[in-house]
DSSP file (Angstrom, degrees, kcal/mol; ACC not computed):
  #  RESIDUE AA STRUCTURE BP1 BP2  ACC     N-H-->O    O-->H-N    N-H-->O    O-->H-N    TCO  KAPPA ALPHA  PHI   PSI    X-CA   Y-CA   Z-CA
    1    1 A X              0   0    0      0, 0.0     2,-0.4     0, 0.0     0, 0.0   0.000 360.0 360.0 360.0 143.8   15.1   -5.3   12.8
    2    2 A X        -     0   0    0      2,-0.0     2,-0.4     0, 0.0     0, 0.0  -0.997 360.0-175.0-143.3 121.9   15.1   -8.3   15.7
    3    3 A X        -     0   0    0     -2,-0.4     2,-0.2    26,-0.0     0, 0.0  -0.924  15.1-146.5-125.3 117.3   13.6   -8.2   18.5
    4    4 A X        -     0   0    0     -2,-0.4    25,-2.0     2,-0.0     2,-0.6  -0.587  19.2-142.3 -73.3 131.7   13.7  -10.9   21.6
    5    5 A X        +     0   0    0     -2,-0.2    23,-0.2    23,-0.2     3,-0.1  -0.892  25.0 172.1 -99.0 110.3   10.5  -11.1   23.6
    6    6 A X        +     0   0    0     -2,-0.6     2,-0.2     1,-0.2    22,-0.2   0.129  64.4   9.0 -94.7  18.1   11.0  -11.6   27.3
    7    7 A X  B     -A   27   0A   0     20,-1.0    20,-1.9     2,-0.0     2,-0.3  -0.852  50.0-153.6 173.0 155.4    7.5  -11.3   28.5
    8    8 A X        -     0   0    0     -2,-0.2     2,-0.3    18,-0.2    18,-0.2  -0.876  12.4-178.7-128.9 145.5    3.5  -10.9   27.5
    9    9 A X        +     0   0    0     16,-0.5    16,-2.0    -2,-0.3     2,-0.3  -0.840   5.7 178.2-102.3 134.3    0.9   -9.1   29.8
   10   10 A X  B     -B   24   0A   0     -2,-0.3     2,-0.2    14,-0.2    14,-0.2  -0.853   3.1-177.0-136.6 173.5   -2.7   -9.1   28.5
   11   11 A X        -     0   0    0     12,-0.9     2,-0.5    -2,-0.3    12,-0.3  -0.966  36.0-119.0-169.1 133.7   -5.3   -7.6   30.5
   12   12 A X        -     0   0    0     -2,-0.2     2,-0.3    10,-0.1    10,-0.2  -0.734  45.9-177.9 -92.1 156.2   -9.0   -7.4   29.8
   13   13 A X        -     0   0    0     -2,-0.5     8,-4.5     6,-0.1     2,-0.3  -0.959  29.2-111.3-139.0 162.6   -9.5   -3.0   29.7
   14   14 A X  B     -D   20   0B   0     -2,-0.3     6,-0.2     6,-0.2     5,-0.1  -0.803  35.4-134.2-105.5 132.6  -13.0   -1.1   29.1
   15   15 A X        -     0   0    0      4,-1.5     3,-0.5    -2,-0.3    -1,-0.1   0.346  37.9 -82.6 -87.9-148.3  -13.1    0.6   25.8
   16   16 A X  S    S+     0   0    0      1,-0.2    -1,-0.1     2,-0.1    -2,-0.0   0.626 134.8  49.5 -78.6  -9.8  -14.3    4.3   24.9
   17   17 A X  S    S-     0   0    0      2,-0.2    -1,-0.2     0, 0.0    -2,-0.1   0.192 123.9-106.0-116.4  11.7  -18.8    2.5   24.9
   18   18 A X  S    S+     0   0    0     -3,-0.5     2,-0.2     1,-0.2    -2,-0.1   0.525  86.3 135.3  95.9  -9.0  -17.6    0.8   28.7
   19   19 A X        -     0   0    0     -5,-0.1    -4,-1.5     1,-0.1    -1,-0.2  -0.477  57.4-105.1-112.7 133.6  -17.5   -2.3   26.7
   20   20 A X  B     +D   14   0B   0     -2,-0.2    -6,-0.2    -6,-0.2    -1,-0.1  -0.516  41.4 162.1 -94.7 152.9  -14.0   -4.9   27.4
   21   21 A X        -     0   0    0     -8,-4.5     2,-0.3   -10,-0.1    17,-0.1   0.124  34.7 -96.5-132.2-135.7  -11.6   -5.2   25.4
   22   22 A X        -     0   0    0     15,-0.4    15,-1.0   -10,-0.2     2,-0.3  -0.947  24.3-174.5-152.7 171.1   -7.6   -6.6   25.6
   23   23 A X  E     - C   0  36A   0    -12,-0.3   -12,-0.9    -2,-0.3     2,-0.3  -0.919   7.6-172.0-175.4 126.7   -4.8   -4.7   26.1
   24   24 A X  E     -BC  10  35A   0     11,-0.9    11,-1.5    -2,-0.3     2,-0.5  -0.849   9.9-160.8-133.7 173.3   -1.5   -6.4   25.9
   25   25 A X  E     - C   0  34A   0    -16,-2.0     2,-0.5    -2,-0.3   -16,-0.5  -0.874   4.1-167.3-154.3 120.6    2.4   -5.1   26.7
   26   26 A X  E     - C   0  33A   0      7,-6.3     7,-1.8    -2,-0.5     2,-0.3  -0.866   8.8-150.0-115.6 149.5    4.8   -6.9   25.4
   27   27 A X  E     -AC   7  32A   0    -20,-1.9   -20,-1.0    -2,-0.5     2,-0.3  -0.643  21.0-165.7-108.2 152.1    8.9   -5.9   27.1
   28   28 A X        -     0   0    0      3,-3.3     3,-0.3    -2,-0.3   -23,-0.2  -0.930  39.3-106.8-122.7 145.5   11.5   -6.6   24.3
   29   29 A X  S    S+     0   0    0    -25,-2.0   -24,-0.1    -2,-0.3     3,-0.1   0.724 128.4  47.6 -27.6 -30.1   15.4   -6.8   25.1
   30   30 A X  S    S-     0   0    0    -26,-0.3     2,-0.3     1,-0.1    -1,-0.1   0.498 125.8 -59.5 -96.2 -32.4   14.9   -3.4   23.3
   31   31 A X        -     0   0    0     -3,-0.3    -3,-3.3     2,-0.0     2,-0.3  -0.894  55.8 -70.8 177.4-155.3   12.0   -1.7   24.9
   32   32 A X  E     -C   27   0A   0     -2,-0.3     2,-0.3    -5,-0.2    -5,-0.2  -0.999  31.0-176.9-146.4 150.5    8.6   -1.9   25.7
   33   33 A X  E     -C   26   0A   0     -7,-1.8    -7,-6.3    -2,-0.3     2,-0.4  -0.946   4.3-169.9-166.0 134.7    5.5   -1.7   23.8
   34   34 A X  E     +C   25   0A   0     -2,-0.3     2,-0.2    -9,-0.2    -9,-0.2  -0.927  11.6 167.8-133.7 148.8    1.8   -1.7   24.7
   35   35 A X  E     -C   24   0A   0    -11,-1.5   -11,-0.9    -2,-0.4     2,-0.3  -0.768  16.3-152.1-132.0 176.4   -1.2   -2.0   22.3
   36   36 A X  E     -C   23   0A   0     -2,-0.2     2,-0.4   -13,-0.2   -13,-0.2  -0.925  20.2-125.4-149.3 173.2   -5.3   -2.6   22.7
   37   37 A X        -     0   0    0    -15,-1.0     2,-0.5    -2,-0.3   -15,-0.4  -0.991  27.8-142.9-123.2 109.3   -7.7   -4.2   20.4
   38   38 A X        -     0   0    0     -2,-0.4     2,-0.2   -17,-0.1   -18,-0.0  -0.741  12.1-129.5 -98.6 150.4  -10.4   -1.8   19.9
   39   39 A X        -     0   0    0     -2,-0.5     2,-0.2   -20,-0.1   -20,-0.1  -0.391  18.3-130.2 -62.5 111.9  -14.0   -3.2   19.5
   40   40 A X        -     0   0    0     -2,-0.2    -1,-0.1     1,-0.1     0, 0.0  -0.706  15.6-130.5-101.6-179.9  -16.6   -2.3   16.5
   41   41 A X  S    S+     0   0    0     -2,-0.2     2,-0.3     2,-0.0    -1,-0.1   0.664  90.6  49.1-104.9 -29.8  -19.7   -1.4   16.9
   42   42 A X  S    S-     0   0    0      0, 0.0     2,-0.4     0, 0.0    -2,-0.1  -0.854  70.6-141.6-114.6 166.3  -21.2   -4.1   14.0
   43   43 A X        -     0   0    0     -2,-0.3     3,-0.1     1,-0.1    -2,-0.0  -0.865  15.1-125.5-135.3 123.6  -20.3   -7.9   13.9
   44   44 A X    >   -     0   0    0     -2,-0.4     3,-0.7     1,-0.1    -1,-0.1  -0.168  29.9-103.0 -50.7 151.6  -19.8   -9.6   10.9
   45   45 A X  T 3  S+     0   0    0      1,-0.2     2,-1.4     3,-0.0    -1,-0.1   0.919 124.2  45.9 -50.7 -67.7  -22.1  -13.1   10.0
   46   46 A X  T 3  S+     0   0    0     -3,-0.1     2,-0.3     2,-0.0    -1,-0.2  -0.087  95.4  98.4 -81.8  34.5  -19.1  -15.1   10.9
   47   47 A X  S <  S-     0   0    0     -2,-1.4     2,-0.3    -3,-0.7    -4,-0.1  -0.686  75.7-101.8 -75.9 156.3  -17.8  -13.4   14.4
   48   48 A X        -     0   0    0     -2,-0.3     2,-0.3     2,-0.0    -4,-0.1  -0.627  27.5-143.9 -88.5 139.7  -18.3  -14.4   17.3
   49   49 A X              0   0    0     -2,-0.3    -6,-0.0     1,-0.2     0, 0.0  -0.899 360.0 360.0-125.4 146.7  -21.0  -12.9   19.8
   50   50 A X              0   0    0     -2,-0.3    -1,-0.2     0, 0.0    -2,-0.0   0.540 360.0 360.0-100.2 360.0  -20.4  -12.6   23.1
């Protein structure tokens, strides 16, 4: 399956703890499709703190 990407959105959005997150929608020749990156609640050593 091949899909051509004619466009990115990202967006910063507030997660279920109020806390922001990203949220992106990427439009295909094909469709459309929108995702988020949700946030955890502990951090690794090597993450980044914000």
């Amino acid at each position: 399956m091949s899909a051509i990407i004619e466009d990115v959105t990202a967006r910063k959005v507030l997660n279920s703890r109020g806390d922001e997150t990203i949220e992106v929608d990427v439009i295909t020749v094909d469709g459309f499709g929108r995702a988020s990156a949700p946030s955890g609640a502990s951090r690794g050593k090597a993450e980044v703190v914000p």
